[in-house]
mmCIF entry with sequence, helices, sheets and N, C-alpha, C, O atoms, coordinates in Angstrom:
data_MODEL
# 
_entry.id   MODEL 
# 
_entity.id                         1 
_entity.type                       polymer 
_entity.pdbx_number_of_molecules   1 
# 
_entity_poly.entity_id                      1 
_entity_poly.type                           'polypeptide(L)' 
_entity_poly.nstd_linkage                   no 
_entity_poly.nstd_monomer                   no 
_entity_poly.pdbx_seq_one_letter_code       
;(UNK)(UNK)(UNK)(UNK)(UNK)(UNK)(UNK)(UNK)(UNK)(UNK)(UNK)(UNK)(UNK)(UNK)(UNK)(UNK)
(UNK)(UNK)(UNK)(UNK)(UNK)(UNK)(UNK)(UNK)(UNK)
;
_entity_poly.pdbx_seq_one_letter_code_can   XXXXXXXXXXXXXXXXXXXXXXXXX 
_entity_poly.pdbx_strand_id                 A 
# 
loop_
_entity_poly_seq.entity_id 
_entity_poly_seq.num 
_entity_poly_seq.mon_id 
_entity_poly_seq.hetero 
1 1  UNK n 
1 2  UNK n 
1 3  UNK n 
1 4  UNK n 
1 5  UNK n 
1 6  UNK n 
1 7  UNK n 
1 8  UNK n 
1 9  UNK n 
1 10 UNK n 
1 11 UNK n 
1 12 UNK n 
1 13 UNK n 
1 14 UNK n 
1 15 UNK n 
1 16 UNK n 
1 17 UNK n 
1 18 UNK n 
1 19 UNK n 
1 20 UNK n 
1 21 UNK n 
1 22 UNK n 
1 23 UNK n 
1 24 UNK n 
1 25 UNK n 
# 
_struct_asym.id          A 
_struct_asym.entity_id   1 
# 
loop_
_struct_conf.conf_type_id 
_struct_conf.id 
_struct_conf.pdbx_PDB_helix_id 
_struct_conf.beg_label_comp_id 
_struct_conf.beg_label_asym_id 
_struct_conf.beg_label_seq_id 
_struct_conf.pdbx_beg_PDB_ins_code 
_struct_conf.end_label_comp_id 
_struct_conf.end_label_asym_id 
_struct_conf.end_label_seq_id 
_struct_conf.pdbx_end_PDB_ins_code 
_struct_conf.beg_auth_comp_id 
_struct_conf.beg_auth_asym_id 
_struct_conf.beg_auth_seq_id 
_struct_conf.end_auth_comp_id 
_struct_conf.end_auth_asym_id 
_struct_conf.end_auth_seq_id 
_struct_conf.pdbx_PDB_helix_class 
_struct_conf.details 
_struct_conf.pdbx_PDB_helix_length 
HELX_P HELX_P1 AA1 UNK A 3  ? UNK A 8  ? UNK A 3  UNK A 8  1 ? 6  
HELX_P HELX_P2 AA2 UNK A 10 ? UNK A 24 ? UNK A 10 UNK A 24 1 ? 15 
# 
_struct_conf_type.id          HELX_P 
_struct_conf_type.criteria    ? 
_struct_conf_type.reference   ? 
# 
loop_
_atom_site.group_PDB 
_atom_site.id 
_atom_site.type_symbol 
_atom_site.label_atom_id 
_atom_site.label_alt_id 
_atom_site.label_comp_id 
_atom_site.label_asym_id 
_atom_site.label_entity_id 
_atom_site.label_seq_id 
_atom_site.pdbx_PDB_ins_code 
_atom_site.Cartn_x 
_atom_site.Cartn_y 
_atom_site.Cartn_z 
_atom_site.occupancy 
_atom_site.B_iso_or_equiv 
_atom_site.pdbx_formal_charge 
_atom_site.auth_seq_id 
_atom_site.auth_comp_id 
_atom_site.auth_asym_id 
_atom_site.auth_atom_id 
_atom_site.pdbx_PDB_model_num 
ATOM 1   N N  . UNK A 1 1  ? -4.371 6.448   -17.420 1.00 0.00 ? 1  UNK A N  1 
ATOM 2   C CA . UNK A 1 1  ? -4.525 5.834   -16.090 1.00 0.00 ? 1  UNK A CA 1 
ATOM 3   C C  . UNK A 1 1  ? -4.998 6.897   -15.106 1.00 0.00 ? 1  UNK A C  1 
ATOM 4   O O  . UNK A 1 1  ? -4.207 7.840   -15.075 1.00 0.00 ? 1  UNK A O  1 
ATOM 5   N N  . UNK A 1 2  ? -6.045 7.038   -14.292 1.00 0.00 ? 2  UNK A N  1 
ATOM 6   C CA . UNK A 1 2  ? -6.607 7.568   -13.779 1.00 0.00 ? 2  UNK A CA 1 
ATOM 7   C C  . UNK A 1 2  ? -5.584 7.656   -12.686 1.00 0.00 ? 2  UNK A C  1 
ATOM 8   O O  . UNK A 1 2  ? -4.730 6.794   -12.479 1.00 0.00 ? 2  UNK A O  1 
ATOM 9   N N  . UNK A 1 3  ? -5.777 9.082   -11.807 1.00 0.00 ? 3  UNK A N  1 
ATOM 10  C CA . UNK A 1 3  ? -5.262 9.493   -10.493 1.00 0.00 ? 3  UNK A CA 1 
ATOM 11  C C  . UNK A 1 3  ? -5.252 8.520   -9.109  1.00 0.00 ? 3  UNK A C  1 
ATOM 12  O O  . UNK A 1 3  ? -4.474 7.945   -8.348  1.00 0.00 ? 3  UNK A O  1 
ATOM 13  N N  . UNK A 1 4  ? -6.816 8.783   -9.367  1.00 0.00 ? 4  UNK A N  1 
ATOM 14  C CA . UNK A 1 4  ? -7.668 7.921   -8.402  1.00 0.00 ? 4  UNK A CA 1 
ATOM 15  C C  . UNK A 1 4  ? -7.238 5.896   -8.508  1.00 0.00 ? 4  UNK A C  1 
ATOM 16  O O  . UNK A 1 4  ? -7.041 5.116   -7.577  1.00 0.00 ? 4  UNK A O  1 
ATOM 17  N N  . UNK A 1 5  ? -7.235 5.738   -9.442  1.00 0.00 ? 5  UNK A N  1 
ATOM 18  C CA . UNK A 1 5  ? -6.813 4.138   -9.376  1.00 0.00 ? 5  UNK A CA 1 
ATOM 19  C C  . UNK A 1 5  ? -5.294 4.308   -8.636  1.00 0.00 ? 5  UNK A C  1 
ATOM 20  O O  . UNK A 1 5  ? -4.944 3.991   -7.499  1.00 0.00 ? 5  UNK A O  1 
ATOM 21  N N  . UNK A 1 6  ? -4.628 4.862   -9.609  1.00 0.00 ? 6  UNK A N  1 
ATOM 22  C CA . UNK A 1 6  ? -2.954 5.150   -8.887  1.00 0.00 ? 6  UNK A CA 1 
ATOM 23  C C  . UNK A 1 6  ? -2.596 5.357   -7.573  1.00 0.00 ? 6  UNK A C  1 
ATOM 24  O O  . UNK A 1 6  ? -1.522 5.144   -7.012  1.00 0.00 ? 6  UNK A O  1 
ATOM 25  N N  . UNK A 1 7  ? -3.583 5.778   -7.177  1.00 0.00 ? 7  UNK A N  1 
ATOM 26  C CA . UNK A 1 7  ? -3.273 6.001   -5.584  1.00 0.00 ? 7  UNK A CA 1 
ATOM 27  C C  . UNK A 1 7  ? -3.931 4.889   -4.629  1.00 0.00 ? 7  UNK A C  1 
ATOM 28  O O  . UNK A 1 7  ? -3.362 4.414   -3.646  1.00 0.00 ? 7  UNK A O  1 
ATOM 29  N N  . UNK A 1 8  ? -5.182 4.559   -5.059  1.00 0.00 ? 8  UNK A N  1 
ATOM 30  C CA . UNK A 1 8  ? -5.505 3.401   -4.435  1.00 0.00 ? 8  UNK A CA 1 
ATOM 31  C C  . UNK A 1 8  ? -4.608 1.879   -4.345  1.00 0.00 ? 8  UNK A C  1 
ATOM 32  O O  . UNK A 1 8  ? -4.799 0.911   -3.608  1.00 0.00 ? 8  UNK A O  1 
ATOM 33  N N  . UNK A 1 9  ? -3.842 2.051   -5.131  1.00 0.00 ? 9  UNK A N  1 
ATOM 34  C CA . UNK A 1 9  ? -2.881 0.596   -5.955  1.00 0.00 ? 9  UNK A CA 1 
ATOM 35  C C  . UNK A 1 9  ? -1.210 1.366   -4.710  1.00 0.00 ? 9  UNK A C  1 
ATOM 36  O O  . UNK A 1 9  ? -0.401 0.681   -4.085  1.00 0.00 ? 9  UNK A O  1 
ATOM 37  N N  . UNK A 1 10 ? -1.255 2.376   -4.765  1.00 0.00 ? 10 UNK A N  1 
ATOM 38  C CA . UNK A 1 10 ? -0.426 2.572   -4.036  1.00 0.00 ? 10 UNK A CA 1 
ATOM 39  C C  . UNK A 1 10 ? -0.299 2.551   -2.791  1.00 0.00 ? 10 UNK A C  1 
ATOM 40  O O  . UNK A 1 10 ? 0.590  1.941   -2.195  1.00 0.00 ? 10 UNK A O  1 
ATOM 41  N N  . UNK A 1 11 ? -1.419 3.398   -2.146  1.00 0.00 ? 11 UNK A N  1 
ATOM 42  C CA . UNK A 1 11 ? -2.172 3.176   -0.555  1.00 0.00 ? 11 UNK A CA 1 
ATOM 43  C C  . UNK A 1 11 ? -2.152 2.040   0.197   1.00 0.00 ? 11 UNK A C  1 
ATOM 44  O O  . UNK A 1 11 ? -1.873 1.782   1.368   1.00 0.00 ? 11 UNK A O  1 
ATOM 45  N N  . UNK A 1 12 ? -2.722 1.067   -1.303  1.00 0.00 ? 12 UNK A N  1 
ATOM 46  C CA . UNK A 1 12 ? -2.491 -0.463  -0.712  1.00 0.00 ? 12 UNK A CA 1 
ATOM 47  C C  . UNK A 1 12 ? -1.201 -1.368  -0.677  1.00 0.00 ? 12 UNK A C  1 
ATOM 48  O O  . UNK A 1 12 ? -0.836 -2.246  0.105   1.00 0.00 ? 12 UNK A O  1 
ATOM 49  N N  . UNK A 1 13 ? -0.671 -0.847  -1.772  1.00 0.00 ? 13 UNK A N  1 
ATOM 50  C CA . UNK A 1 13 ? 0.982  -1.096  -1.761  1.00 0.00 ? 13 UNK A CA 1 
ATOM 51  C C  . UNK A 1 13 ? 1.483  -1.109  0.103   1.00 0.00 ? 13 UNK A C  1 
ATOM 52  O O  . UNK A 1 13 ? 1.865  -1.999  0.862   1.00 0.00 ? 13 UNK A O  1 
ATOM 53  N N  . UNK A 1 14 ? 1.245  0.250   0.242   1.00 0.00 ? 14 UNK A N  1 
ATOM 54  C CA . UNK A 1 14 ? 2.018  0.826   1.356   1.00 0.00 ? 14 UNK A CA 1 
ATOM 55  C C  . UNK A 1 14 ? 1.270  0.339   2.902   1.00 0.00 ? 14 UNK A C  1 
ATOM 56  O O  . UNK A 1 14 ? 1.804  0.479   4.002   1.00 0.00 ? 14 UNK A O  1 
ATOM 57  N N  . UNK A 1 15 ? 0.351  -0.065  2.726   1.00 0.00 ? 15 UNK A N  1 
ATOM 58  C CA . UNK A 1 15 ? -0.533 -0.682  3.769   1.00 0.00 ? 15 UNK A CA 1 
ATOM 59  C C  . UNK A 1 15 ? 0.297  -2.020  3.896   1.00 0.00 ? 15 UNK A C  1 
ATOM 60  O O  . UNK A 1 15 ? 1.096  -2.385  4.758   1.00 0.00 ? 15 UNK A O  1 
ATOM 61  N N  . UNK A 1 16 ? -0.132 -2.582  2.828   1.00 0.00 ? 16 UNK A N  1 
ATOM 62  C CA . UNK A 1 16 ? 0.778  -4.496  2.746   1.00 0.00 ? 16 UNK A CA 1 
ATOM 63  C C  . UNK A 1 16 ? 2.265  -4.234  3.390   1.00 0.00 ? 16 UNK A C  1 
ATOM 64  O O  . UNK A 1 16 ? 2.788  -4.716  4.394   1.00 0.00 ? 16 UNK A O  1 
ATOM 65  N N  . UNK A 1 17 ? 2.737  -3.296  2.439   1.00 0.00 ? 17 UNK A N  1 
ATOM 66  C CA . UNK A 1 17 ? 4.384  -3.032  3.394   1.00 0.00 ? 17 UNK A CA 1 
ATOM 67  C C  . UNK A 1 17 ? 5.054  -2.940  4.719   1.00 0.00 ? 17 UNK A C  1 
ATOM 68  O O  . UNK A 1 17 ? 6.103  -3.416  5.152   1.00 0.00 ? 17 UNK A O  1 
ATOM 69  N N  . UNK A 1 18 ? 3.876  -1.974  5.374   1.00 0.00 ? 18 UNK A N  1 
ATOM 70  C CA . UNK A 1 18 ? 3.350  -1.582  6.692   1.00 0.00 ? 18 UNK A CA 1 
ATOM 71  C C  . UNK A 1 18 ? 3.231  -2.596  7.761   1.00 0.00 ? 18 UNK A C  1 
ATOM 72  O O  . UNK A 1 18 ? 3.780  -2.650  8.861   1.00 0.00 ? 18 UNK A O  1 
ATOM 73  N N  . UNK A 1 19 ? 2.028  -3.724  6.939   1.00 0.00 ? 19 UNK A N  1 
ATOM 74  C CA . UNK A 1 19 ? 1.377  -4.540  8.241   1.00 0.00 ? 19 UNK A CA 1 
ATOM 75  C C  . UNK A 1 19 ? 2.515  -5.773  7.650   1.00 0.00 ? 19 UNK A C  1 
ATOM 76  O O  . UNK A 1 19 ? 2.494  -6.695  8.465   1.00 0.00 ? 19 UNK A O  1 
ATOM 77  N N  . UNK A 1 20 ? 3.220  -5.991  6.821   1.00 0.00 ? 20 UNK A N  1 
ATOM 78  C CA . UNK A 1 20 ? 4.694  -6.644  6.818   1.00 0.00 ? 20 UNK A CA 1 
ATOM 79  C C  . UNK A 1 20 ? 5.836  -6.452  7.986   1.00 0.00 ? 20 UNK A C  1 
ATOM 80  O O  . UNK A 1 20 ? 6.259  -7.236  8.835   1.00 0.00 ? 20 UNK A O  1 
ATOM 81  N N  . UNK A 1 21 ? 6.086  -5.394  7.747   1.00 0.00 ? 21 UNK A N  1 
ATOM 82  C CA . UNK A 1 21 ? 7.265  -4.579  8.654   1.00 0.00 ? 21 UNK A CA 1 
ATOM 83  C C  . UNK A 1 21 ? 6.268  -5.000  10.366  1.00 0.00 ? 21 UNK A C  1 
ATOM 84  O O  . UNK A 1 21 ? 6.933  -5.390  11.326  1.00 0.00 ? 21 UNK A O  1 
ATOM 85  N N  . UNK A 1 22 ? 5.318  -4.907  10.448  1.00 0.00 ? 22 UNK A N  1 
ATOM 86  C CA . UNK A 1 22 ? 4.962  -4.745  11.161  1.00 0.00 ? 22 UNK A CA 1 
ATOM 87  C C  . UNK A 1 22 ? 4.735  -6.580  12.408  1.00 0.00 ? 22 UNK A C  1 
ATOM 88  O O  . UNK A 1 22 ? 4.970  -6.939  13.562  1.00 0.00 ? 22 UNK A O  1 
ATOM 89  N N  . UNK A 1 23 ? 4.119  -7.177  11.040  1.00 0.00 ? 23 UNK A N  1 
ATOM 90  C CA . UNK A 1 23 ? 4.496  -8.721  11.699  1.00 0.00 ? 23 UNK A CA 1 
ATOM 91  C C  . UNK A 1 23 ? 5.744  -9.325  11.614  1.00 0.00 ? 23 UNK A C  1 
ATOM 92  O O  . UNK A 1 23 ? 5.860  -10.446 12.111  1.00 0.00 ? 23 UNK A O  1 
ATOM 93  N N  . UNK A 1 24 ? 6.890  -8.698  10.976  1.00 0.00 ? 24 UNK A N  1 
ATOM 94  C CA . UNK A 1 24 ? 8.035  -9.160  10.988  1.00 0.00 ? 24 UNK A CA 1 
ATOM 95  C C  . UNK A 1 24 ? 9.034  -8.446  12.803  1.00 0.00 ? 24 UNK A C  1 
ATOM 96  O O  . UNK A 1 24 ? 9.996  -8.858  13.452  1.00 0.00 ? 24 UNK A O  1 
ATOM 97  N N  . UNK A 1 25 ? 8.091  -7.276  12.934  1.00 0.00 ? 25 UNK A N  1 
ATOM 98  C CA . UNK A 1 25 ? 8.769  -6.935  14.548  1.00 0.00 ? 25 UNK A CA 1 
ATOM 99  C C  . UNK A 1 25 ? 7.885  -7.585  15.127  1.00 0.00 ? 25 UNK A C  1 
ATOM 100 O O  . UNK A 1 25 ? 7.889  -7.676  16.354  1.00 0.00 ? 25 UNK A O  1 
# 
């Protein structure tokens, strides 16, 4: 599994989480 995929899958993980937390305040 490449670096580069792993982090993109994560980045976006943490983005979705983000603008979650974010419409939930």
């Amino acid at each position: 599994m490449p670096w580069t995929a792993f982090f993109m899958f994560f980045n976006r993980t943490c983005t979705r989480l983000v603008v979650f937390f974010l419409v939930i305040l």
